[in-house]
C-alpha positions in Angstrom: -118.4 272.3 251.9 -119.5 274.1 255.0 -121.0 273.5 257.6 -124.9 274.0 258.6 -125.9 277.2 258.8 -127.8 278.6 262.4 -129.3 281.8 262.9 -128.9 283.1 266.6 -131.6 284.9 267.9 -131.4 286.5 271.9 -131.5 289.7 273.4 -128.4 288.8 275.9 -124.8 289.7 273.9 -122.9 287.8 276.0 -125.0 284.3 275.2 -124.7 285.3 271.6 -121.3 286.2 271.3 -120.9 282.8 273.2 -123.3 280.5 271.1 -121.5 282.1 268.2 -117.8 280.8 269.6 -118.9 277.6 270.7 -120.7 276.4 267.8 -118.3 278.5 265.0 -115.8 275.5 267.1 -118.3 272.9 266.0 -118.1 273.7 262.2 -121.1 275.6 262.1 -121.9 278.8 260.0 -123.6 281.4 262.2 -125.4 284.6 262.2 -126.8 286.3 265.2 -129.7 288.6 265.9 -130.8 290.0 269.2 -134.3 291.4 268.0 -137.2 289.8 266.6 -137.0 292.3 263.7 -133.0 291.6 263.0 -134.2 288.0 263.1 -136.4 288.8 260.4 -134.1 290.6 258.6 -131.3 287.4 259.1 -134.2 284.8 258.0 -135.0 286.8 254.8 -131.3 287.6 253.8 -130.5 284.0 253.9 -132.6 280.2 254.6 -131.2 278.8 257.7 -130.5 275.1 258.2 -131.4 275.9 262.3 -132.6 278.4 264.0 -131.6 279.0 268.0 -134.2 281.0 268.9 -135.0 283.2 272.8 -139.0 283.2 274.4 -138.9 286.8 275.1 -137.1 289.9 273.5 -137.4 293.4 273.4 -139.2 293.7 270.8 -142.0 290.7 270.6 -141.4 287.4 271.6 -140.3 283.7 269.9 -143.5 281.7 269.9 -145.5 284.6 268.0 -142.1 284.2 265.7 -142.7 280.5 265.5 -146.5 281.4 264.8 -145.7 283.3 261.4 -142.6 281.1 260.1 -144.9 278.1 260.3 -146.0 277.0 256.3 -149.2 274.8 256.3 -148.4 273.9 259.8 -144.6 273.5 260.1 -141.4 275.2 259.8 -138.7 275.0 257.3 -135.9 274.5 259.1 -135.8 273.4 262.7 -136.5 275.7 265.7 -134.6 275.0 269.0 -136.2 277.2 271.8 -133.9 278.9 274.7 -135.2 280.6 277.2 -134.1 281.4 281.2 -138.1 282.3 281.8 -139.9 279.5 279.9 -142.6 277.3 281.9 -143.9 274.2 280.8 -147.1 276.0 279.4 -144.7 278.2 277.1 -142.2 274.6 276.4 -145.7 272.8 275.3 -146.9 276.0 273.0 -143.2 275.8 271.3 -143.4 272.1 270.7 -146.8 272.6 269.4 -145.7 275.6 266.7 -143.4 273.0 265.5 -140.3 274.0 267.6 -137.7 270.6 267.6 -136.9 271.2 271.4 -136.9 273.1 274.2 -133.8 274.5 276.6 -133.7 276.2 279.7 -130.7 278.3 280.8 -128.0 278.4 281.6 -127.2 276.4 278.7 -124.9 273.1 279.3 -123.3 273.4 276.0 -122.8 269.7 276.0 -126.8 269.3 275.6 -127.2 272.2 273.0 -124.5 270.7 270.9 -126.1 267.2 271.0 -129.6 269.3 270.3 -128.5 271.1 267.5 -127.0 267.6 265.7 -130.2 265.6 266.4 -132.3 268.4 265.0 -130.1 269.1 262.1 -130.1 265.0 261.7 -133.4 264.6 262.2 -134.4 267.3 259.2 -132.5 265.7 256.8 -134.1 262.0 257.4 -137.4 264.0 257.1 -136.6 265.4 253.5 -135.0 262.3 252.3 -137.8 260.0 253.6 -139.8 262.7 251.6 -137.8 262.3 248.4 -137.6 258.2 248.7 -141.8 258.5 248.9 -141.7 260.4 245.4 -138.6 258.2 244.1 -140.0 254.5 245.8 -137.4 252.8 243.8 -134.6 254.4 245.2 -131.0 252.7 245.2 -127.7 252.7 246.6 -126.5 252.7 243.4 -127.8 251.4 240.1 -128.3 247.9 239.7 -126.3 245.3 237.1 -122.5 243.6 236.7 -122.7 244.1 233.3 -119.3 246.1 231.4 -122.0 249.2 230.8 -122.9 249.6 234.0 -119.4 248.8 235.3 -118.2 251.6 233.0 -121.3 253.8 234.0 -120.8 253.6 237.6 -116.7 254.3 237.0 -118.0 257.5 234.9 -120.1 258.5 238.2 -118.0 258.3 240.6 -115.4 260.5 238.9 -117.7 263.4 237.7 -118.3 263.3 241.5 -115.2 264.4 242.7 -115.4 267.7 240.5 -118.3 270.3 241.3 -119.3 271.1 237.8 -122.6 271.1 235.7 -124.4 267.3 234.7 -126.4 266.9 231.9 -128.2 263.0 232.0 -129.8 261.7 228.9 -131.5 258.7 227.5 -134.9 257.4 226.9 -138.0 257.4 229.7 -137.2 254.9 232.2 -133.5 254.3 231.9 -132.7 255.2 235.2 -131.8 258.6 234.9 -132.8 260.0 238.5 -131.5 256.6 240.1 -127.9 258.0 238.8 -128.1 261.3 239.5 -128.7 260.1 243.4 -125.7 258.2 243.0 -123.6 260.8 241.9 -124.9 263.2 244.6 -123.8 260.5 247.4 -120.5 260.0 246.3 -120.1 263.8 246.4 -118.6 266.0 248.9 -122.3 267.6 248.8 -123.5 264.0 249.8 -124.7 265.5 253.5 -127.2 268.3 251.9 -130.0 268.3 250.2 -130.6 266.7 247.1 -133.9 268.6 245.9 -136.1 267.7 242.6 -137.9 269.7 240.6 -140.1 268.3 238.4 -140.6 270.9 235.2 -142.5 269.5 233.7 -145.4 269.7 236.1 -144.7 273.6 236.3 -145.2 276.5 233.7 -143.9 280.8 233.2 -145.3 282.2 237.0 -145.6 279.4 239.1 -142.1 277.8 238.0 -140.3 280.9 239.3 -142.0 281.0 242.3 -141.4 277.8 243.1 -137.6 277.7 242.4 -137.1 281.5 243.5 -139.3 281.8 246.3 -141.9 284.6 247.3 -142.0 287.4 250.1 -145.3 289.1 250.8 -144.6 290.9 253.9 -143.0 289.5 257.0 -144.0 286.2 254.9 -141.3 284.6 253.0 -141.5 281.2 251.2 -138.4 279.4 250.6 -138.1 278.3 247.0 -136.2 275.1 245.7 -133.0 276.8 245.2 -132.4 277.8 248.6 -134.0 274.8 250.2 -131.0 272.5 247.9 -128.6 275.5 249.4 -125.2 272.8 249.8 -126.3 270.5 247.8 -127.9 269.4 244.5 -130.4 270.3 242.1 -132.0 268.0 239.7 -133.7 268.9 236.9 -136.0 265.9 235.6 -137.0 266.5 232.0 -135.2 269.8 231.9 -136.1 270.1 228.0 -139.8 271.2 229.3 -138.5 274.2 230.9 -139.7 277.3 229.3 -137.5 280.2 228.2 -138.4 282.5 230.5 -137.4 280.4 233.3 -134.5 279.0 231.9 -132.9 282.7 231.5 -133.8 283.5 234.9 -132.3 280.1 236.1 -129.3 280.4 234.2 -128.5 283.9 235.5 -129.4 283.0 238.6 -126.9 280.1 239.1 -124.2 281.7 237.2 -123.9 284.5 239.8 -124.5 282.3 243.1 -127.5 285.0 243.5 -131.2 284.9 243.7 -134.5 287.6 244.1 -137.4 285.8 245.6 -140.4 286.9 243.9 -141.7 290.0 245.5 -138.2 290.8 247.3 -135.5 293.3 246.8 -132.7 292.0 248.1 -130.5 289.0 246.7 -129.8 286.1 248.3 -126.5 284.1 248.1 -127.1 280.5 246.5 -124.6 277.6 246.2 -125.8 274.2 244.0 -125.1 272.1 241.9 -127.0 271.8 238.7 -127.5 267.7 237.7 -130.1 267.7 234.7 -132.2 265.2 233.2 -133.4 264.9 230.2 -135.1 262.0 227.3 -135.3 264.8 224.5 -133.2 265.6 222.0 -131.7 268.9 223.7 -129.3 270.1 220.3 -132.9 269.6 218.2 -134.2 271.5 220.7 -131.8 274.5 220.7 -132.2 274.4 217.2 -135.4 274.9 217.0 -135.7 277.9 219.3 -137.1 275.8 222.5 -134.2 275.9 224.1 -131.4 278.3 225.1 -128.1 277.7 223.6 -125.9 279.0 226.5 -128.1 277.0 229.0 -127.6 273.8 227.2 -123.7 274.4 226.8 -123.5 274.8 230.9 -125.4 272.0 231.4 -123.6 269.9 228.8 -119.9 269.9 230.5 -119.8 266.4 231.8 -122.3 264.2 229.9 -123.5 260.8 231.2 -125.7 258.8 228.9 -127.7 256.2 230.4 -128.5 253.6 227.8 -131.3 251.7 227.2 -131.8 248.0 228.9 -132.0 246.3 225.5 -128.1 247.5 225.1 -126.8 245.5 228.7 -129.3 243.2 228.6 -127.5 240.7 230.7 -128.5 242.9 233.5 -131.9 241.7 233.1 -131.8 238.7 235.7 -130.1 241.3 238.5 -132.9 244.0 237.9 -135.2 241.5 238.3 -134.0 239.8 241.5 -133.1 242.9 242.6 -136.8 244.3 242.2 -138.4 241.2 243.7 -136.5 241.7 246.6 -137.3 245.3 247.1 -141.0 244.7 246.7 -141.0 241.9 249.0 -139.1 244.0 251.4 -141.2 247.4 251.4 -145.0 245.2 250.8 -143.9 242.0 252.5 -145.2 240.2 249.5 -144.3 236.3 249.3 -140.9 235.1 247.7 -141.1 234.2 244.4 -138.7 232.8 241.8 -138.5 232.7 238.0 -138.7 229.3 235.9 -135.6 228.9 233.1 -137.7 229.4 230.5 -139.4 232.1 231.8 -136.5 233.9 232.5 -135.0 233.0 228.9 -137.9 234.8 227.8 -137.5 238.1 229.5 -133.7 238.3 228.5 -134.8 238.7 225.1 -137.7 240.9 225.8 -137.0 244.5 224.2 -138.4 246.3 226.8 -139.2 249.3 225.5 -140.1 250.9 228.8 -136.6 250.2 230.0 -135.7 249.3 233.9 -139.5 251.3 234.8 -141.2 249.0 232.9 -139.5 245.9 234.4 -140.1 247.4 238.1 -143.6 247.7 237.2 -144.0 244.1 235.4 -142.2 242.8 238.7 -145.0 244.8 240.8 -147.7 242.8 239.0 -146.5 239.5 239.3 -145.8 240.1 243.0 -149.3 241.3 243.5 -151.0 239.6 241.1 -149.6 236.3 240.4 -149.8 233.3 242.8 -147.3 230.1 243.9 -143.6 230.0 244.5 -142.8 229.7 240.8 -143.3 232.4 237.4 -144.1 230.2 234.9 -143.1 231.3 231.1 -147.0 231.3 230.5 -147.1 233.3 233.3 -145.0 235.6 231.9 -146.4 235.8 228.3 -150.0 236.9 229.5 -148.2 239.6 231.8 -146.1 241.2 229.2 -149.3 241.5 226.4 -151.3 243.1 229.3 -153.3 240.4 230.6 -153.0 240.2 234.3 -151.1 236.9 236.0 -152.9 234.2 237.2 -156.1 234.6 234.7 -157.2 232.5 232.1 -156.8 233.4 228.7 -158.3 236.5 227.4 -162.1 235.4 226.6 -165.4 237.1 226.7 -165.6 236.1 230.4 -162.3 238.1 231.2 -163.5 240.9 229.4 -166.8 241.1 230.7 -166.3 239.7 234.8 -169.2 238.7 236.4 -169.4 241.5 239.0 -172.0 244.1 239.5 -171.4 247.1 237.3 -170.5 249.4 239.6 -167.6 247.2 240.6 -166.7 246.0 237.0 -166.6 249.9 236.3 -164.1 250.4 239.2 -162.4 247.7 238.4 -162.0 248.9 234.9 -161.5 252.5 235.8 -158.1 251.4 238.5 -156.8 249.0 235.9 -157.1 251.7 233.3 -155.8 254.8 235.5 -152.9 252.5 236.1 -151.9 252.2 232.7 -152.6 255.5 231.8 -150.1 256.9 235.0 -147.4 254.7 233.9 -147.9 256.1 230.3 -147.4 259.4 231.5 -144.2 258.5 233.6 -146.3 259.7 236.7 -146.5 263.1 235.7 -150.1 263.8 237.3 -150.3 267.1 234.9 -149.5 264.7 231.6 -151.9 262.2 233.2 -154.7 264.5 233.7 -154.4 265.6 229.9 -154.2 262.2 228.8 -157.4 260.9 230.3 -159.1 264.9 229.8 -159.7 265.4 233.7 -158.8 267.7 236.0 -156.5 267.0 238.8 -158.7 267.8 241.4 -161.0 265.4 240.0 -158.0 263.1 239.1 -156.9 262.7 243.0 -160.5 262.6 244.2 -160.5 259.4 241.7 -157.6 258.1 243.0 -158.7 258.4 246.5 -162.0 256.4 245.7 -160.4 254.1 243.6 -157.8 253.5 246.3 -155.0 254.1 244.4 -151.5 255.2 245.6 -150.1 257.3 243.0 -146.8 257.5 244.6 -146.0 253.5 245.3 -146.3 253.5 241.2 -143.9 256.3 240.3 -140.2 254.9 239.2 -137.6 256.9 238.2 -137.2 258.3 234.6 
């Protein structure tokens, strides 16, 4: 793969042509501009990973450049200012624009480089913390000793040394992001961006603006393909594409170019495609929902994920394993599971799969009291009473609170239920209880409810 990809932008030739050698040595990609209009022209051409950028120019000047890159307050890539007539008025009007740091010439090249890599390091834990708060269940690698997931995570790392096209199936909750983020780290794309778009929360318009990008102007929005530029792709639920964006995707990818929406001029894009999907894609082509030639590029390496009932002896890792996590991230009390309760849950069915035992696990952690999860305990969890009550009665059902608060109470419990019915998608979600999602986050808000510490992978 290459390396990071910098756009140069000063009036002087000499400290471009110089910047260009120096960090060419470094493994760096770089472009340079020596106008604020060729630096226009270089940032809409291509996305860079880092932009070196000069206070003053011929032409206009870097902060009113930082000014009209900024997107709802920050940039897209990193900004690392140079100038040999900045002041610490101008270095505090950079930082504030968003710019990572600030460097006076002459340059030491030693600080620059170290810049550059801090920035560039810095960016990436930024997107990944991003990604980990939409995918809180986020592994090294998928949990369980069993021969299936032995065999699974063999499979993995071998599609991972190859570059091509993967197509992920099985039923809601398997796991199927949590292996798609393994393969991507044992890839040689494992230092760039693993990006994921979530179809089914987008439709026709909006979906190709949001993977193609828009320009209006001097105003260009980066879309998900160039933002995963190096690295990976993922399609969750890929069936709920529609055609019209499937075609355009599909021609897209198989020529490495791209036309934002509103542009003119293609753009160069390299990633890899991993899809996801709990449909029945071949039904789908069949019935004219999906395309046949996008399903026979997604389909060259196939990974199954099966469901937990079929490595069931992965049940007492997954649990552990949860427990841990949740204790970890919420510093929740330890807690252990009695024989029999844990007899019990290894011949549970659960039909929700490993996101159905991550959530289970969040309730008795929050929920349930004492060192020990009794097999009682367990019973009134899994037929939906919460731990740690009494059995169902009319007092459970009717609590003796003030209405307003037994309506809230019944409203979180129920919103809950209803999100982890709907696999948090918030556009299912808002269907399924006949809100809008305005109203629907406003709700949550009130309610005090994190829809994001609930979400688990598909």
């Amino acid at each position: 793969m290459s390396g990071p990809y910098v756009l140069v932008v000063d009036d002087e030739p000499d400290i471009r042509r110089l910047l260009r050698d120096v960090l060419e040595d470094e493994g760096y990609e770089v472009a340079l501009a020596g106008s604020v209009a060729e630096a226009k022209t270089a940032r809409r051409s291509r996305r860079p990973d880092l932009i070196l950028l000069d206070i003053w120019m011929p032409d206009g000047d870097g902060i009113s450049l930082l000014k009209e890159w900024s997107e709802d307050g920050s940039l897209p890539c990193p900004v690392v200012m140079i100038s040999g007539h900045g002041n610490v008025e101008t270095a505090v009007d950079a930082t504030r624009l968003g710019a990572y740091d600030f460097i006076e010439k002459p340059l030491s090249i030693d600080k620059l480089t170290i810049t550059l890599d801090n920035a560039l390091e810095s960016a990436r834990l930024q997107q990944e913390n991003q990604g980990l708060r939409r995918f809180v269940s986020a592994t090294a690698e998928p949990v369980g000793d069993s021969a299936v997931m032995s065999g699974l995570r063999d499979q993995v790392q071998r599609m991972a040394q190859h570059d091509t096209w993967v197509l992920i199936t099985g039923e809601a909750g398997v796991g199927k992001q949590t292996f798609a983020r393994y393969l991507h780290a044992r890839s040689a794309r494992r230092d760039n961006p693993f990006i994921v778009v979530a179809v089914g929360s987008l439709s026709g318009e909006e979906s190709i603006a949001e993977l193609f990008g828009t320009e209006q102007g001097d105003r260009v929005r980066f879309g998900l393909l160039e933002q995963a530029a190096g690295g990976v792709l993922f399609l969750d639920e890929v069936a709920e594409m529609d055609l019209q964006t499937q075609g355009r995707l599909l021609h897209a990818l198989d020529n490495q170019r791209i036309t934002r929406i509103g542009g003119n001029q293609p753009i160069t894009v390299n990633v890899r495609v991993i899809a996801a999907t709990r449909a029945d894609l071949p039904g789908a082509v069949s019935q004219g929902r999906f395309r046949e030639d996008l399903y026979y590029r997604l389909n060259v390496l196939p990974l199954r994920v099966p469901p937990l009932r079929e490595h069931s002896e992965d049940i007492p890792a997954l649990l552990s394993y949860h427990m841990n996590h949740l204790r970890q991230q919420d510093g929740l009390p330890a807690r252990h599971f009695q024989p029999r309760a844990l007899d019990l849950l290894r011949r549970y069915q659960w039909p929700g799969n490993v996101r159905e035992l991550r959530n289970f696990v969040q309730r008795l952690m929050i929920l349930g009291t004492g060192d020990e999860v009794t097999r009682e305990e367990v019973e009134r969890t899994l037929s939906g009473q919460a731990p740690g009550e009494a059995e169902m009665d009319e007092l459970s059902l009717y609590p003796d609170l003030p209405l307003r608060e037994a309506r809230e109470q019944f409203e979180r419990q129920y919103l809950i239920h209803q999100l982890e019915r709907s696999e948090g998608n918030m556009t299912r979600l808002a269907e399924r209880v006949g809100l809008e999602r305005t109203h629907l986050y406003r709700k949550f808000k009130t309610l005090g409810i994190d829809p994001k510490k609930l979400k688990i992978d598909g």
